[in-house]
N, C-alpha and C positions, 0 to 999 in steps of 0.2 A: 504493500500500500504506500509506504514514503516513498518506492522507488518512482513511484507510479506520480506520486503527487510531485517530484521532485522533476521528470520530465516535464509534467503536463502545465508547469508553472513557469518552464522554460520555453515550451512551444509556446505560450502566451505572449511572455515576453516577445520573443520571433515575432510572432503574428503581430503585434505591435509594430514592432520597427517596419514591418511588412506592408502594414495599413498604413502606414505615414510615405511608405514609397509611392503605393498608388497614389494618395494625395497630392505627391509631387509630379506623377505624372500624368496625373490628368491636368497639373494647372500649366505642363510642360505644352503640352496638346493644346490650350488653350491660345497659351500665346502664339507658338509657333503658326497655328493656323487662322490666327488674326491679323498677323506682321504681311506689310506687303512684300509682293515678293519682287527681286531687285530685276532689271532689266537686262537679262544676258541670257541671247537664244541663239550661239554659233551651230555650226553644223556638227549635229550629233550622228552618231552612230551606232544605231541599237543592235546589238546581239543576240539572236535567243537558238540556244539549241535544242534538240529536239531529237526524241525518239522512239519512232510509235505511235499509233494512233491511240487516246484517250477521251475518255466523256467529255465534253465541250471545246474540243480542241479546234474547232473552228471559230467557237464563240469567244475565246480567247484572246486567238492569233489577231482578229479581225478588228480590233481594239488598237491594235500596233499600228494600224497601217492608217486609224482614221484618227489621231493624236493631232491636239489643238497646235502645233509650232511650225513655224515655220520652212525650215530646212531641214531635213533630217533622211537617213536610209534605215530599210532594216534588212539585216543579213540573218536570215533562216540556214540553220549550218546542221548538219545531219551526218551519221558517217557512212551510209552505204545511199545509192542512187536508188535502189530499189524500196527502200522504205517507203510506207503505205500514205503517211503523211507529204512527203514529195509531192505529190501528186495534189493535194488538198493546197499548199501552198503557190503550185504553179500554176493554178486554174483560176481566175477570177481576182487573182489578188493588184493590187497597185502597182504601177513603174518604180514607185521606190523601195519597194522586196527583191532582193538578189539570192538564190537557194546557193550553198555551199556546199558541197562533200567532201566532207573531213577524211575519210577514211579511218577504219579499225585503230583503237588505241590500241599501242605495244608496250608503252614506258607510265601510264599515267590512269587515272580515269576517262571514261571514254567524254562526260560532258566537257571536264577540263580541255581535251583534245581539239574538242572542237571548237573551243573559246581561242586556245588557241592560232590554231588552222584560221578562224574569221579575222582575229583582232591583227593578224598579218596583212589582209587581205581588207580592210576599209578604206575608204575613199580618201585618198590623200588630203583631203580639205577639212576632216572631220578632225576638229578640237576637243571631243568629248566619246568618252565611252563609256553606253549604257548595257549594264547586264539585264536579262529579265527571262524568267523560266516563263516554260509556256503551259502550266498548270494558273497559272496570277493570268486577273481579269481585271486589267489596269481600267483606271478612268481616262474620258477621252483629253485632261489636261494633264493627265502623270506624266508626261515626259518634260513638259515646261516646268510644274512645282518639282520637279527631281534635278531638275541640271542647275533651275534659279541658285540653289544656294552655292555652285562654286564659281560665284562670282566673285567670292571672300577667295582668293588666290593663296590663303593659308591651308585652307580646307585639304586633307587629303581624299575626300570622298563624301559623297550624300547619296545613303540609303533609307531606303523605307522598309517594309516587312510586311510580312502575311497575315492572312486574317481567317480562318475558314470559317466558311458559310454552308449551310447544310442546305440540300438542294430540297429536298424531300424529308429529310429529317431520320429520326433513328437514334437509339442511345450512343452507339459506338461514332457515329460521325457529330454527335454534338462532345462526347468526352473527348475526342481529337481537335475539337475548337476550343474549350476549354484546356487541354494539356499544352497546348499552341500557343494560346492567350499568356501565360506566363509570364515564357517569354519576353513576349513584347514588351511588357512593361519594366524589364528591366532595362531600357533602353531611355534615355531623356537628355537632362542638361549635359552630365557628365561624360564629355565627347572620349577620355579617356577608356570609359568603360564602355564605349557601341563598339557595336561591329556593325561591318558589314554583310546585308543578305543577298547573294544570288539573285533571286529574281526579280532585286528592284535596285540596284547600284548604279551611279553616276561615278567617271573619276574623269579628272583631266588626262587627256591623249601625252602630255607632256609629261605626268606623274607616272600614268602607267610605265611609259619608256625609261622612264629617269631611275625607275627603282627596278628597274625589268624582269618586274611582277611575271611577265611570260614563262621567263625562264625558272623565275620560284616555281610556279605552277606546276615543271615537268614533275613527274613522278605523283601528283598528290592525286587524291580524289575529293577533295573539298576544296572548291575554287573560293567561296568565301571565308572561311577561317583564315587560309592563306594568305590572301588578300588585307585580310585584318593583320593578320601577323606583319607584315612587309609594312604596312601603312604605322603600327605601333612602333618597328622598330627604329623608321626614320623620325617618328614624335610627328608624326600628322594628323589630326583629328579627324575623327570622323563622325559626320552632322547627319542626328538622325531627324528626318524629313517625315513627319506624323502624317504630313497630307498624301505623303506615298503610301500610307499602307494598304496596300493590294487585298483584294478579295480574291479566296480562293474556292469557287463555288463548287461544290458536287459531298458524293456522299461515300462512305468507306463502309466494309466489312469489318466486323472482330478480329478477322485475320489481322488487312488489310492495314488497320489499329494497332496491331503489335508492331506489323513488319518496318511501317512506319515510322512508330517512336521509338521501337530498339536502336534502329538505326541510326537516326538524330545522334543518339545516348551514345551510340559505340564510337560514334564520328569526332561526337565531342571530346571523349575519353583519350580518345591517338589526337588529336591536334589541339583540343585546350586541356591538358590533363588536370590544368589547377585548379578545375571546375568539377572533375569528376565526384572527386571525395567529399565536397561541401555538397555535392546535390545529393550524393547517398546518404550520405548523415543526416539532413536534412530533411527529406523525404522517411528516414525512418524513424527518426523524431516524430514527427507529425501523423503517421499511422499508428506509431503505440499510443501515442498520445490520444489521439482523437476514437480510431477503435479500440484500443485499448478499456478507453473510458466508457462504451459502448458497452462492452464485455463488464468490464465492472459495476455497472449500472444492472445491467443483469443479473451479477451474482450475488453484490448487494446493493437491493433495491432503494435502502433507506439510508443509501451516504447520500448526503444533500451536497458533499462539498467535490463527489466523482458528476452528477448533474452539473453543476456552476459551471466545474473549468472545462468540460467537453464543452457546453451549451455556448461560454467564451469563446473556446478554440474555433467553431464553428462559424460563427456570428463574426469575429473576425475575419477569416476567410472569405465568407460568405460578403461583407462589407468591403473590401478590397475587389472582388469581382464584380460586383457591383459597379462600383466607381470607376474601373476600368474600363468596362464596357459600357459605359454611357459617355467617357471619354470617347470613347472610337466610334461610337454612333455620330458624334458631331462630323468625321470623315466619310464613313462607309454605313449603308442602310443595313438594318438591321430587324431583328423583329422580337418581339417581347417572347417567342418560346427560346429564342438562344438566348434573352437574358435568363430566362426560368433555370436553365440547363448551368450555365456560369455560375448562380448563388450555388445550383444545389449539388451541383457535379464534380466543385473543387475538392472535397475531401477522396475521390476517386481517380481524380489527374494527380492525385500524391501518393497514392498508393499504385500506379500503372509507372508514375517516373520509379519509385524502389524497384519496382518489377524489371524495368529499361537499366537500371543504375547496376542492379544484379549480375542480369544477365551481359553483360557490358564487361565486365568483371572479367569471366569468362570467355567470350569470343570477342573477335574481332573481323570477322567475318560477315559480308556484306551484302543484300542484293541490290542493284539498283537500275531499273530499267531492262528486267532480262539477264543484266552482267552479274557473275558475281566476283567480288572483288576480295583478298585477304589484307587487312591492312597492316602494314610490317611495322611504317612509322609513319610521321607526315612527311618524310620526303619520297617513301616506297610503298604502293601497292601494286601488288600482283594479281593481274586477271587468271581467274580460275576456268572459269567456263561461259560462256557468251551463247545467247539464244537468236534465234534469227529476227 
């Protein structure tokens, strides 16, 4: 029982400092999306790779090509000719879409490959390079609100992040919005502690070349950690852009749930390792703590004070998601069953990260897109077996 009260007084604690983060970044959100935004629209150069056909992969793509800015291309980068979306992109789409084929990774991940392979290959006139996975359903000004802020020539980067939106709905694809949501919000003033995400990054064409990010790339299979690592180790900031944050709309399996977040989990484990052991501990803090208190409320009915600190624990969390998501509703639409899911699904996005944080532990082993990848370190992964 002390042990019990002795965590559960500390998850409090946590949860506090937790709920004062949200508070700052919803007021982060606030400002950032009331500031005008500065007046600098050179020729950009979007990148998104791509492989295989997917649930809305048309509805996606077609988002890129119809972007409020001025001058810009997008280079669709694939690695074999014969994939199924080639075809999707070369038919009806705008003069400013160029298809690439990258060819099979040998040294790298295969998406890095192909960031690669394109970021060689852009328009000699482009100042700007934009990353964007083609799962994100930009808005049609994301590419203006995403390049505006490196007009601060300090900046090493302006990213936004994901957002999932349930198409249809389902437990498993709103727990994947919620275990998602997290994230985000650790992300705000403190340019030190953003990173940059894949599918919504801006850098200067000068920075990438200058720290030749390309060449970090060879061997990794996470183009954004990488990315973040290079841009920390010159001391560049990097400005996270609220009004980017992407919708990522459709709907996932239980599988589809695990394979998902393990992976994040294992990704993070080989390239932020400093992160791994605060999230496990943390995450299992918060499971004993809260079911824990569950269980002890069950066996004895009549502790008033196993009631209090779960019902605290709870209500904290539950307050923090909250706040969060009514921050991001002021960006992207949203609808009151995915706030329902947010209060009440947090204490089960802590108990799926132990489960990711676990099994992370143990493999390092990957699939993504078909591939599957072993990951030795951040600078080596080796492709195991590859699907057509």
């Amino acid at each position: 029982m002390v042990v019990y009260y002795f965590l559960a007084l500390v998850a409090c604690w946590i949860g506090i400092k937790s709920l004062m983060g949200g508070f700052r970044f919803a007021a982060y959100v606030r400002r950032e999306t009331a500031r005008p935004l500065p007046d600098f629209q050179p020729f950009v150069s979007v990148i998104a790779p791509s492989r295989g056909l997917e649930p809305g992969l048309a509805e996606n793509l077609r988002p890129l090509l119809e972007q409020d800015y001025p001058r810009y291309e997008v280079l669709f980068v694939f690695d074999r000719a014969g994939d199924p979306a080639v075809r999707l992109v070369s038919h009806g789409f705008s003069q400013i879409a160029r298809t690439i084929i990258a060819g099979p990774a040998t040294d790298s991940g295969q998406k890095v490959h192909n960031l690669r392979v394109a970021a060689a290959e852009v328009d000699p006139k482009s100042e700007v390079l934009v990353f964007v996975d083609t799962d994100a359903r930009p808005a049609k000004d994301w590419l203006r609100k995403l390049v505006a802020p490196l007009a601060d020539e300090t900046l090493g980067a302006s990213s936004g992040y994901r957002w999932f939106i349930p198409e249809k709905g389902g437990i498993a694809s709103r727990l994947r919005g919620v275990w998602n949501a997290s994230i985000a919000s650790a992300l705000g003033t403190d340019t030190a502690k953003n990173f940059c995400w894949g599918g919504s990054t801006a850098i200067r064409r000068t920075t990438f070349e200058q720290l030749n990010v390309s060449d970090r790339w060879r061997g990794t299979v996470s183009d954004d950690f990488t990315m973040t690592s290079v841009l920390k180790e010159a001391n560049l900031p990097i400005h996270f852009t609220p009004n980017c944050l992407v919708a990522s709309v459709g709907d996932c399996g239980w599988r589809e749930l695990f394979e998902f977040t393990t992976r994040q989990i294992k990704i993070t484990r080989v390239y932020a390792s400093h992160l791994w052991l605060p999230l496990l501990l943390g995450s299992a803090l918060f499971v004993l703590a809260f079911f824990g208190g569950l269980i002890l409320i069950g066996v004895y009915p009549r502790s008033p004070a196993a009631y209090i600190l779960t019902l605290i624990i709870f209500t904290l969390g539950a307050a923090k998601s909250f706040i969060r998501f009514r921050a991001v509703s002021t960006v992207l639409r949203t609808s009151r069953r995915d706030l329902l899911a947010h209060v009440l699904l947090w204490p089960f996005a802590s108990m799926l990260y132990l489960y990711n944080c676990i099994v992370a532990g143990f493999s390092r082993r990957i699939e993504w897109r078909g591939i599957t990848y072993e990951l030795k370190s951040p600078s080596e992964a080796v492709i195991i077996s590859r699907k057509s």
